[in-house]
C-alpha positions in Angstrom: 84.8 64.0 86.7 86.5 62.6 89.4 88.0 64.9 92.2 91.3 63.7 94.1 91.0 65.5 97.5 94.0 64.9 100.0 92.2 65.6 102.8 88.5 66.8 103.3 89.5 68.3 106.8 91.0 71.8 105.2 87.6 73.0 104.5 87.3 75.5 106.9 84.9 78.0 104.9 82.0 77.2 102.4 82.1 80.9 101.4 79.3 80.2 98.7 77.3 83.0 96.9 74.4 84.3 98.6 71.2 82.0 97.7 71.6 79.1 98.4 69.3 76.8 100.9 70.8 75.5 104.0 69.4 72.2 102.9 71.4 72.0 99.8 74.8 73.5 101.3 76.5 70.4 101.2 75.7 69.5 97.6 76.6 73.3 96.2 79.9 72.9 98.2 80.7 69.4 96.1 79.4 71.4 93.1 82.0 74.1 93.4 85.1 71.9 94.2 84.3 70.2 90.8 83.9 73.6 89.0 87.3 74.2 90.4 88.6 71.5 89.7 87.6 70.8 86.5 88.7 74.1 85.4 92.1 74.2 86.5 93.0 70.6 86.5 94.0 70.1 82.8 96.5 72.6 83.5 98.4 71.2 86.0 101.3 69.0 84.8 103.4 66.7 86.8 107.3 67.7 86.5 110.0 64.6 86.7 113.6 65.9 88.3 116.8 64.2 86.6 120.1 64.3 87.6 123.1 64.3 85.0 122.9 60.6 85.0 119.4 60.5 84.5 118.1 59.1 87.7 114.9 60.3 89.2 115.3 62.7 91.7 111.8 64.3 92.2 108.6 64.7 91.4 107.2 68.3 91.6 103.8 69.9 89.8 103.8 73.0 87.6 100.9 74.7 85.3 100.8 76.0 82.1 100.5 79.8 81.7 100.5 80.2 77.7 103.5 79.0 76.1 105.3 77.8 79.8 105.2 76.2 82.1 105.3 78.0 85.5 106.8 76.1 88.9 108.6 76.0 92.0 112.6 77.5 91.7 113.5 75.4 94.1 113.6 72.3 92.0 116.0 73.2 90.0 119.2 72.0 91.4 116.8 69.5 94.2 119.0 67.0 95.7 116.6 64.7 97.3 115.3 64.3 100.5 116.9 64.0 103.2 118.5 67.0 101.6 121.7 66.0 99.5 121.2 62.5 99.9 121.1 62.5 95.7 123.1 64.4 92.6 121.2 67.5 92.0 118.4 68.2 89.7 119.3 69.4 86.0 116.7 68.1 83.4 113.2 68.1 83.7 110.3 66.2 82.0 106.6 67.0 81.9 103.6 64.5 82.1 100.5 66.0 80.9 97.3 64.8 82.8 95.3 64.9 79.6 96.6 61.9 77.9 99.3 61.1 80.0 102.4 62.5 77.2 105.7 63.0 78.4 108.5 65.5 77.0 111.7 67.3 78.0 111.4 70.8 79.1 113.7 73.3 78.1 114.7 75.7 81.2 113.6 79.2 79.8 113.8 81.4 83.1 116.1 79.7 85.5 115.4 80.3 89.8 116.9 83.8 90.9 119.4 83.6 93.5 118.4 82.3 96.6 114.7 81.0 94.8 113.5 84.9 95.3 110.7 84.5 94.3 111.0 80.4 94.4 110.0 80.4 90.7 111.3 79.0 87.3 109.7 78.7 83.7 110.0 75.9 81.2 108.5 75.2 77.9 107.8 71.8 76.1 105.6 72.0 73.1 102.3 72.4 74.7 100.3 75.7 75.4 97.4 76.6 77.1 94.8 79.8 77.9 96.2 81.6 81.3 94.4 81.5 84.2 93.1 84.5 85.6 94.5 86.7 88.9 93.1 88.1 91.4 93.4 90.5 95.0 94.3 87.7 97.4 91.5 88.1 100.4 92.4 86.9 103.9 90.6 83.7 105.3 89.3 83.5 101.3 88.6 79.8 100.5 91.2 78.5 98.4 92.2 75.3 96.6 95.8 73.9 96.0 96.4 71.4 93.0 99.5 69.4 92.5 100.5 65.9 92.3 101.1 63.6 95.0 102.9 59.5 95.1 102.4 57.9 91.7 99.2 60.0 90.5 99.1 60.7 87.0 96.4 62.9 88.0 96.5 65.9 90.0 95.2 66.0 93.5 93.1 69.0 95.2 93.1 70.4 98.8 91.1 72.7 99.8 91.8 75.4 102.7 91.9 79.4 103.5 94.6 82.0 102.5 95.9 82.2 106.3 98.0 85.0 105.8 98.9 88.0 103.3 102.0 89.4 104.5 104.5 90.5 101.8 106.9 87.5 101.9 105.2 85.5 104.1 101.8 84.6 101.9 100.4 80.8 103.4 97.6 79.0 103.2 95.6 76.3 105.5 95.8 73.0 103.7 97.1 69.9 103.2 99.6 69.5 100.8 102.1 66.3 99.9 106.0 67.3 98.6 104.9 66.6 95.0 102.1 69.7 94.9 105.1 72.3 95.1 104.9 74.6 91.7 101.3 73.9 91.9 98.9 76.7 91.2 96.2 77.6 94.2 93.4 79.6 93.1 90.2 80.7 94.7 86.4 79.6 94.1 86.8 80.9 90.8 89.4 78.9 89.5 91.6 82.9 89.7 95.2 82.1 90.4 96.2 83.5 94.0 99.6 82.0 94.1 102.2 79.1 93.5 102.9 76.5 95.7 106.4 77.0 97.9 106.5 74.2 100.7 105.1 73.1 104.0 105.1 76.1 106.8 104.4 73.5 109.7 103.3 69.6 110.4 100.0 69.2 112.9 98.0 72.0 111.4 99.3 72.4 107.7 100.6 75.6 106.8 101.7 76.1 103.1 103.7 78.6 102.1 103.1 80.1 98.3 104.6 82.8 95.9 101.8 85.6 95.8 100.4 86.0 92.0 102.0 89.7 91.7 105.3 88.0 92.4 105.0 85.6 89.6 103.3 88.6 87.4 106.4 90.4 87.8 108.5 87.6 86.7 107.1 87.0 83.5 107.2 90.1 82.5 111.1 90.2 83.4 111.4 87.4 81.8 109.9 88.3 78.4 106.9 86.7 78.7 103.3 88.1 79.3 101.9 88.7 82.8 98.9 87.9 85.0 95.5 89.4 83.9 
């Protein structure tokens, strides 16, 4: 399977079980990115913004968790970059990197106020097994998936969980505008967090919604949690 990594700077720790021989470091590191990826990949759907009129607004990344589709709140109600420059956001499609499928999504959980925590749910008529949760582990290896230009298949970058602060989780990696609502999850393919936004520009830091925020917020919306 082919792997679409943004950037091959990010990777900052191999962070590979015990056992391996220095020789073969290199080839166990390509083998894990394609675990990963292969793993989480199929999940990860590309979300199409429309405003009222129907014109294209955005292009954002999601994942399914069961029977919705979890992403970033602050799509709903986009209006473009620079900011405003379009009508806001209000209908949403999903393109499935499977086969390539495209549906309407219905809006299920809408963003809370002020996109705390910058999260929304919708559902088309696709479902999926849930990824996995887990602690989130400073300077852990970690690996962001979303989609980026015209891809109809999601990219990977790879980095480390920079910080753990409540309200101020980031990572160290590269991500384009598209991978926000994607998932990032550890060497494991365990989901750690959602992607929020760029933190900075000459050394990439990306802010993301911790996993027990978004466990929270299924539950309060009626669907089931992170295991």
């Amino acid at each position: 399977m082919d792997v679409y990594f943004v950037n091959a700077a990010p990777r900052l720790r191999i962070n590979l079980d015990d056992g391996v021989d220095p020789v073969d470091v290199g080839a166990a590191v390509e083998m894990l990115d394609q675990a990963v990826y292969a793993k989480v990949s199929p999940l990860v759907v590309k979300l199409l913004g429309f405003s009222q009129d129907g014109s294209l607004v955005g292009q954002f990344s999601g994942f399914m968790h069961g029977e919705v589709i979890v992403a970033a709140g602050h799509m709903q109600g986009f209006c473009g970059k620079p900011l405003g420059s379009t009508s806001p956001a209000v209908a949403f499609k999903a393109r499935y990197p499977t086969d390539g499928f495209e549906e309407d999504l219905e809006v299920v959980a809408p963003s809370p106020p002020g996109n705390v925590p910058d999260l929304i749910l919708l559902k088309g008529s696709r479902s999926a097994t849930s990824l996995w949760s887990t602690d989130l582990e400073i300077m852990a290896s970690v690996y962001a998936l979303g989609y980026t230009g015209t891809e109809n298949k999601p990219s990977c970058s790879k980095g480390s969980l920079s910080s753990t602060m409540p309200g101020s989780v980031a990572i160290t990696a590269h991500a384009d505008d598209g991978f926000s609502g994607g998932p990032v999850v550890d060497k494991h393919g365990r989901l750690l967090g959602v992607v929020k936004g760029a933190l900075g520009t000459t050394i990439m830091r990306i802010g993301i919604t911790p996993n027990y925020d978004l466990h929270t917020y299924l539950l309060q919306a009626g669907y089931p949690g992170l295991i």
